[in-house]
C-alpha positions in Angstrom: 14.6 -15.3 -7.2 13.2 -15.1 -11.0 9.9 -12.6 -11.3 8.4 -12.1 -14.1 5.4 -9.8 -13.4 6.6 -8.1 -10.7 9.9 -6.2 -10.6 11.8 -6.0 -7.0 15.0 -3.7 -5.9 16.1 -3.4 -3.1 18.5 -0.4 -2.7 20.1 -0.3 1.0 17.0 -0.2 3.4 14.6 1.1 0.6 12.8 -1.7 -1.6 11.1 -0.8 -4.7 8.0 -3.0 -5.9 6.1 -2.9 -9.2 3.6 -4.1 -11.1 5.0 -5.6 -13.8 2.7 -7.0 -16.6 2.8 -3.4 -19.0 0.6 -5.1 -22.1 -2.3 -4.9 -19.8 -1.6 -2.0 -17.9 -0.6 -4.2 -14.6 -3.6 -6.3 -14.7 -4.1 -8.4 -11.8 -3.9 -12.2 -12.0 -2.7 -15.3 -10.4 0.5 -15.4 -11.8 1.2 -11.9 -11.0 -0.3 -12.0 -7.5 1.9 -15.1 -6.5 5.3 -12.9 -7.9 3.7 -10.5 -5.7 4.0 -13.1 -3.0 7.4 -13.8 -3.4 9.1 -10.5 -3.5 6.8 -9.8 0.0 9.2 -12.8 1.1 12.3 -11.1 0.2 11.2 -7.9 1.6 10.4 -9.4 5.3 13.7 -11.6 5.2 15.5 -9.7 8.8 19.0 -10.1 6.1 17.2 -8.0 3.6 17.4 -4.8 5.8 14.5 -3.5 4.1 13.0 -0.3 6.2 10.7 1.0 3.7 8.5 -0.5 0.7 7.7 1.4 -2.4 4.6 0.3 -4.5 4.4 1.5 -8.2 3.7 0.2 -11.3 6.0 -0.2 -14.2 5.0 1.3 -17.5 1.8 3.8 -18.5 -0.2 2.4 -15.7 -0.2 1.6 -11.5 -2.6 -1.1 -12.0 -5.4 -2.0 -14.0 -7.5 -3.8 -11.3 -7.8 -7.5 -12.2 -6.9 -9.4 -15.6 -10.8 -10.3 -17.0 -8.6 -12.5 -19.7 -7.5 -14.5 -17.0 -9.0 -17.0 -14.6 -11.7 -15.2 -12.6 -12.7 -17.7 -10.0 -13.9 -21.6 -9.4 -16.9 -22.6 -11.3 -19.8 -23.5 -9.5 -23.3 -25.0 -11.3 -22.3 -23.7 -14.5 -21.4 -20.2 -13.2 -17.9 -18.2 -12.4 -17.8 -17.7 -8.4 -15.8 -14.2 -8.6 -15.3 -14.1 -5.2 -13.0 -17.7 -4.6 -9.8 -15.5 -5.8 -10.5 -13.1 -3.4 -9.9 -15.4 -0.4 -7.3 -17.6 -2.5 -5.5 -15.2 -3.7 -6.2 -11.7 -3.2 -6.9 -11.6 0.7 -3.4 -13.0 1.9 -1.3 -10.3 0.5 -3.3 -7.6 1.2 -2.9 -9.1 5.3 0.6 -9.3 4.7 1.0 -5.6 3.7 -1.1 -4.3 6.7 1.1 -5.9 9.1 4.3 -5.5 7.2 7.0 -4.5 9.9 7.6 -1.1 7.8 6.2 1.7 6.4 4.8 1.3 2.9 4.6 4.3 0.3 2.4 3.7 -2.4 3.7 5.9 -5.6 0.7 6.1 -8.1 2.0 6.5 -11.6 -1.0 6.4 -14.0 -4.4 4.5 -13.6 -5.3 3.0 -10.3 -8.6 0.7 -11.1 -10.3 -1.4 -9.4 -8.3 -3.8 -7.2 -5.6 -1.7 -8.1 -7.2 0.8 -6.6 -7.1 -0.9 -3.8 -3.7 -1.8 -3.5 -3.0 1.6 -4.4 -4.6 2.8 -1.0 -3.0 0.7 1.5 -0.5 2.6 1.5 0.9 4.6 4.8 1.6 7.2 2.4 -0.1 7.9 -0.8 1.8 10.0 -3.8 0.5 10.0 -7.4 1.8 11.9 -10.6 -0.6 14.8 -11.6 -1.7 12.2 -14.7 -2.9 9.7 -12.4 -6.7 8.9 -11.8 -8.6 6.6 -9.3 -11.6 4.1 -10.6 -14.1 1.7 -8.7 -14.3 0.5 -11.6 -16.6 -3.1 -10.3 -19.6 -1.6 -11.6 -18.9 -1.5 -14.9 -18.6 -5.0 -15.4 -21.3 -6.0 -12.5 -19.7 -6.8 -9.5 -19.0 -5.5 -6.2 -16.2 -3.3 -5.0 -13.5 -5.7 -3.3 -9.9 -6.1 -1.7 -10.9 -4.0 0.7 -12.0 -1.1 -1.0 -15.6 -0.5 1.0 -13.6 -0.5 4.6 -10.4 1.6 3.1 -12.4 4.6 1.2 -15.2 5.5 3.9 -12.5 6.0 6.6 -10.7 8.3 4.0 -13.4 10.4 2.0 -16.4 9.6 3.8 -19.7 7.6 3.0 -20.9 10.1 0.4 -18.4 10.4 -1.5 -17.4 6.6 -1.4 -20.7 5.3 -2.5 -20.2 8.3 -5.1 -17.1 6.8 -6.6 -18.4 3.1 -6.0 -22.3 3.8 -8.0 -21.0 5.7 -10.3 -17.5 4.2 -11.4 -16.0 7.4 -12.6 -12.7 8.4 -12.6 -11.2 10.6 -10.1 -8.5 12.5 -11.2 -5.9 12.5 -9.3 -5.7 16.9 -8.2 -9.5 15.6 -7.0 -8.1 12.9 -5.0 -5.7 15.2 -2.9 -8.7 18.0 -2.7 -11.2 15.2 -0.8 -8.2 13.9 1.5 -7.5 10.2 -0.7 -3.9 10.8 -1.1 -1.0 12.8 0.4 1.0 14.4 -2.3 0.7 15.3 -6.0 3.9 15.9 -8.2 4.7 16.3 -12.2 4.7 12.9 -13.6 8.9 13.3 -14.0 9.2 14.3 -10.2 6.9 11.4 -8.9 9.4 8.5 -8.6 12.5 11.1 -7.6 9.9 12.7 -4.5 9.3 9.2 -3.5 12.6 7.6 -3.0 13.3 10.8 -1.1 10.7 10.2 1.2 11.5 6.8 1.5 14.9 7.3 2.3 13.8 9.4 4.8 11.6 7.3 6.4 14.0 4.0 6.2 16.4 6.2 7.6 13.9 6.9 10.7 13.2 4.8 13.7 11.2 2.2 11.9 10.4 0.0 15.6 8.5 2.9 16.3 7.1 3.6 12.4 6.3 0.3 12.3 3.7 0.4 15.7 2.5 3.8 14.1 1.1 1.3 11.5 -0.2 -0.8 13.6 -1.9 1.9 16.1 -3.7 3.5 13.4 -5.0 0.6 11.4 -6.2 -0.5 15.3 -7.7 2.6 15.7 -11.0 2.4 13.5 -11.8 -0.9 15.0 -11.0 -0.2 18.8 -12.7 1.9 21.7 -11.1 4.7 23.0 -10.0 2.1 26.2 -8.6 -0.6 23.9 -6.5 2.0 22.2 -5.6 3.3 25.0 -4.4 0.2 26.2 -2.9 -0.1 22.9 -1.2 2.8 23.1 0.2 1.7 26.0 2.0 -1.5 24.9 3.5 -0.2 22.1 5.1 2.6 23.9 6.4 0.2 26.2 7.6 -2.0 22.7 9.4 1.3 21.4 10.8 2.6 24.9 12.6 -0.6 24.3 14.6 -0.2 21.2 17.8 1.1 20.7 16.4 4.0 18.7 14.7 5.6 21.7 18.0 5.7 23.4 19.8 7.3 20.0 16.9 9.6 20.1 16.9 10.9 23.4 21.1 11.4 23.4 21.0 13.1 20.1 18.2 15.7 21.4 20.8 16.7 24.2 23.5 16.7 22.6 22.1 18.6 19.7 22.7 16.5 17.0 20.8 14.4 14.0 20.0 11.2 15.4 21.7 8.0 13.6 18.4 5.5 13.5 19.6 1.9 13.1 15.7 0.6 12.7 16.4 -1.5 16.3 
């Protein structure tokens, strides 16, 4: 497997992902999105073991949003359709990460614009370095917020303050972020990518059949009546009662020891 703007490691049942196009800050484009692609293969291969994903970006920057050098959509009566990407290219990974078996920590290490933004947000957990900074940036160049962004930021800061960041297109620094409830955890920019592989580790080390319905549940629950998630709730209890972790967990409880999670 050759990337060349994405950069994948895959370290026991941790894999690392990140941006990888540093002369424009992780721009998003075709190229890089199909890289993207490919390393999501890799990652949801049963052989790979992989029990936790990492996002980050490589270099000065998370991600830029999209690359407005590149090719921003079909052509249609003489004008750029923006939004043909979108369903092309754009749309299929960002299904494929919300039902990725696994949990998904999204380490923000520097600018987080636009789509980036975006991507930056789907994650299960969100840490940034204290230099990092949030931008709906769409405005600025006359188009809508997208990948996601007007369903992912009302659920987490509200209508307000979403239509704030989305009118307004400034930057949010990333001490604000944790203040309003956008992300989980703020470190030094040195301790960033040493915090999250611990966490990581920790959470690949968990019982990731039952971290993995977690996911699901709570990306059901915006969309579902209290019944339906109730039902919900129901099935994937049943799912997890299942696995070989709940029986791990339960004998380790009475006998009193740290529980040795196989993910199964």
């Amino acid at each position: 497997m050759t990337l060349e703007r994405m950069k994948l490691t895959i370290d026991g049942p941790v894999a690392v992902l990140a941006f990888n196009h540093q002369e424009v800050l992780n721009a998003l484009s075709p190229p890089l999105l199909a890289d993207f692609n490919t390393a999501l293969d890799e990652i949801t291969d049963p052989a790979k073991g992989v029990r936790c994903l990492v996002l980050t970006g490589e270099g000065r920057a998370f991600c830029a949003g999209a690359n407005l050098q590149g090719d921003m959509g079909k052509r249609e009566g003489g004008k750029t359709d923006a939004g043909s990407a979108l369903e092309t290219v754009y749309h299929p990974i960002l299904r494929r990460l919300r039902n990725l078996h696994c949990p998904i920590v999204t380490a923000v290490n520097g600018p987080a614009a636009g789509a980036g933004m975006s991507f930056a947000l789907i994650g299960d957990l969100i840490l940034c370095a204290r230099s990092a900074y949030f931008m709906q940036a769409f405005r600025r160049i006359g188009l809508v917020p997208d990948c996601g962004s007007t369903w992912i930021l009302p659920r987490l800061v509200g209508r307000a303050r979403s239509l704030e960041l989305s009118l307004l297109g400034d930057r949010l620094p990333a001490e604000k972020a944790l203040e309003w409830g956008l992300v989980n955890r703020v470190y030094d920019d040195g301790e960033l990518m040493g915090e999250t592989l611990k966490l990581a580790t920790d959470l690949a080390n968990g019982p990731t059949v039952s971290l993995g319905l977690i996911r699901k549940l709570y990306w059901e629950a915006t969309e579902n009546s209290f019944e339906e998630q109730l039902d919900l709730e129901r099935q994937s209890q049943g799912v997890a009662g299942r696995s070989e972790d709940f029986k791990e967990g339960v004998q380790a409880f009475l006998q009193k020891r740290p529980a040795a999670f196989k993910g199964r």
